[in-house]
C-alpha positions as CSV (number, residue, x, y, z in Angstrom):
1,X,189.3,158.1,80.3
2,X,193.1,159.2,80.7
3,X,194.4,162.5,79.4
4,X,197.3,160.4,78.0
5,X,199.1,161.7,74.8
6,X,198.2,158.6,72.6
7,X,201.5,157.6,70.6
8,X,201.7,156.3,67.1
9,X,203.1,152.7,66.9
10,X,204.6,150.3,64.2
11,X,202.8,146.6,65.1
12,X,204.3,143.2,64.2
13,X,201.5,140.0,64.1
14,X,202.1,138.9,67.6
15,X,200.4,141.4,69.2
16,X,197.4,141.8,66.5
17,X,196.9,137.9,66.5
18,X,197.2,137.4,70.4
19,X,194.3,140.1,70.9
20,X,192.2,138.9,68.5
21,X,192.5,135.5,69.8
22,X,191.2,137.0,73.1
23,X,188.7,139.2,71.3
24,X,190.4,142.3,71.8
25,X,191.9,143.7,69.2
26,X,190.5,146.9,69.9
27,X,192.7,147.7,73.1
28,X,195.3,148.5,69.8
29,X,193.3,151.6,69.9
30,X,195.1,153.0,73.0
31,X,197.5,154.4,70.2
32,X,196.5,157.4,67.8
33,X,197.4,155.5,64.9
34,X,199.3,151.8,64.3
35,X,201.2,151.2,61.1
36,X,201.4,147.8,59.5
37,X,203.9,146.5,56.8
38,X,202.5,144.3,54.0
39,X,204.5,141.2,55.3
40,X,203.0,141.8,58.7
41,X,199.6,142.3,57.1
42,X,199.7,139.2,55.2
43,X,200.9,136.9,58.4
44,X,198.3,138.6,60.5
45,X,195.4,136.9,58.2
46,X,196.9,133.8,56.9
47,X,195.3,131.1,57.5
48,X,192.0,133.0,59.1
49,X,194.4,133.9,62.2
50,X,192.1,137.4,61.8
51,X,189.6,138.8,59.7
52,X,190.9,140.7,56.4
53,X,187.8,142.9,57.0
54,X,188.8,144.0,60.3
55,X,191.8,145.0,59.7
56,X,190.8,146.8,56.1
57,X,188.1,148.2,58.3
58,X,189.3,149.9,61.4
59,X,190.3,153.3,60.9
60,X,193.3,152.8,63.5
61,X,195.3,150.6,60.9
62,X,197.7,151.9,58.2
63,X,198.9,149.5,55.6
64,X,202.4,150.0,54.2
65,X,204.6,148.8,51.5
66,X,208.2,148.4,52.4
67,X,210.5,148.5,49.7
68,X,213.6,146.1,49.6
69,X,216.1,148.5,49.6
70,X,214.7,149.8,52.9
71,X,214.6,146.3,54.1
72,X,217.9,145.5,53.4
73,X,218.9,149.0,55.3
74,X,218.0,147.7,58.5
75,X,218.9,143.8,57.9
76,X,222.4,144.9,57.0
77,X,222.6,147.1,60.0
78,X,221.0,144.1,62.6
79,X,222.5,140.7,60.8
80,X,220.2,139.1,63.2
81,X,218.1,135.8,62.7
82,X,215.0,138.4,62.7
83,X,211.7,136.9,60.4
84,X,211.3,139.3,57.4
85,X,207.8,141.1,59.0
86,X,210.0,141.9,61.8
87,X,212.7,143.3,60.1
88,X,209.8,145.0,57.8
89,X,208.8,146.3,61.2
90,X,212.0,148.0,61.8
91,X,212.0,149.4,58.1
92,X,208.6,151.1,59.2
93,X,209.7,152.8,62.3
94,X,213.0,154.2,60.4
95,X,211.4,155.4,57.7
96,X,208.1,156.5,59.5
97,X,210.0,158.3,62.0
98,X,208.4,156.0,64.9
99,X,209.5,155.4,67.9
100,X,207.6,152.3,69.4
101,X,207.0,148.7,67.6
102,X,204.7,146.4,68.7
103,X,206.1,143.0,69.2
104,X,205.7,139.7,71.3
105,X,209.1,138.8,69.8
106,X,212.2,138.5,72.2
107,X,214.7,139.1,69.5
108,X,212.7,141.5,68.4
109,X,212.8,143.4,71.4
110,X,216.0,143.2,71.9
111,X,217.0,144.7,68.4
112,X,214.4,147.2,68.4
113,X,215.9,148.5,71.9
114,X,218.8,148.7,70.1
115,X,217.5,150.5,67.5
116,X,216.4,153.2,69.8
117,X,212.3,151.9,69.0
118,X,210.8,151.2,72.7
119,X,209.4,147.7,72.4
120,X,205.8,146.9,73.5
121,X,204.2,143.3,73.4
122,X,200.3,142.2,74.4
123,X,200.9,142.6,77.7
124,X,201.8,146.2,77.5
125,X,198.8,146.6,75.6
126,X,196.6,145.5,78.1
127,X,199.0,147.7,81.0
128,X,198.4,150.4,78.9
129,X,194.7,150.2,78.3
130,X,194.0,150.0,82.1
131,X,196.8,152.8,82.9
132,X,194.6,155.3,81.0
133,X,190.9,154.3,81.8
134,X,190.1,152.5,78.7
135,X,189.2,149.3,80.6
136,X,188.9,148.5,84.7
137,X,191.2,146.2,86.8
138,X,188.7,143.3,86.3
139,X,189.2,143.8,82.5
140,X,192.9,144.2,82.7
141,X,193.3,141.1,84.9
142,X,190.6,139.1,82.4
143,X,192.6,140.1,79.6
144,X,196.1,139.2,81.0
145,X,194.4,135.8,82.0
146,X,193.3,134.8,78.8
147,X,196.5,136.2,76.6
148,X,197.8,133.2,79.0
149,X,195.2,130.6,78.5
150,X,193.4,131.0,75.6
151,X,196.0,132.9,73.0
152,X,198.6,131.2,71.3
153,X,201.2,134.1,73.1
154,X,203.7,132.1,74.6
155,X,204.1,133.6,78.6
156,X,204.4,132.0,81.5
157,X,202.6,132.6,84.4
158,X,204.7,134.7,86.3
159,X,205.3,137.0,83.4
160,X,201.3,137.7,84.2
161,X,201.6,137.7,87.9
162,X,204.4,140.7,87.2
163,X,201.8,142.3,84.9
164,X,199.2,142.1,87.7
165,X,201.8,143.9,90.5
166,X,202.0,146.4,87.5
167,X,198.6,147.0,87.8
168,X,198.9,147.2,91.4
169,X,201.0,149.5,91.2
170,X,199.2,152.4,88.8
171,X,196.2,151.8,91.1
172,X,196.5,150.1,94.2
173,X,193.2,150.8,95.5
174,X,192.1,148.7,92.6
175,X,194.0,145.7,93.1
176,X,192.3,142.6,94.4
């Protein structure tokens, strides 16, 4: 296991939905703590996308309540075409004080970069989770496979391929 200072993060659905589709959710707990907004919350288990339970249940998730006012803060500041959770998202880090948002989003990226959050989607997740010893190249490369065939994350395949050579990279002896 790494040494690696484990950050706090704000999460939006994509990346909570994608690993649970691929039945790890729990590579979320490369971070110290993530905080979800009740509009997140509520997208993340519509429709049985993941359990209620699970989320209530995992120490790692903090459920927050956004107000409106605070909303409108950072929708009058981005006058973007952002969805509300990802503008509640935004909300969070301000007011939180946090400095990294999980997001699968492009636009949400891209706003949250300018922002001054550091966007980080699934596949930074996964990156992440092999970069400090949670799980090994086979894992990482398993994982990245499957956010591409089996979760409803929209990537292509050279996206993965590029997460791959990022593997590579951090530990080439482990590339295969």
């Amino acid at each position: 296991m790494g040494d690696e200072k484990r950050d706090v993060a704000v999460t939006d659905a994509g990346p909570i939905i994608h690993l649970h589709e691929i039945s790890r959710i729990a590579l979320l707990g490369v971070f110290a703590a993530v905080h979800i907004g009740q509009c997140v919350w509520d997208e993340a288990v519509t429709s049985g996308r993941v359990s209620e339970p699970e989320l209530r249940n995992a120490t790692l998730f903090h459920r927050h309540i956004v107000s409106p006012e605070d909303i409108a803060v950072v929708t009058d500041a981005t006058a973007s075409t952002l969805h509300r959770g990802e503008v509640e998202c935004l909300a969070l880090c301000r007011l939180l004080g946090v400095s990294l948002l999980l997001t699968d989003d492009l636009a949400a990226r891209s706003v949250a970069a300018s922002f001054g959050v550091r966007p980080v989607g699934s596949l930074g997740v996964v990156v992440r989770a092999f970069r400090i010893g949670r799980i090994s190249f086979a894992q990482a490369k398993e994982c990245l496979d499957a956010l591409n065939d089996i979760s409803s994350l929209f990537v292509t395949r050279a996206v993965i391929d590029l997460a791959l050579e990022q593997l590579a990279i951090i530990r080439p002896d482990n590339y295969e």
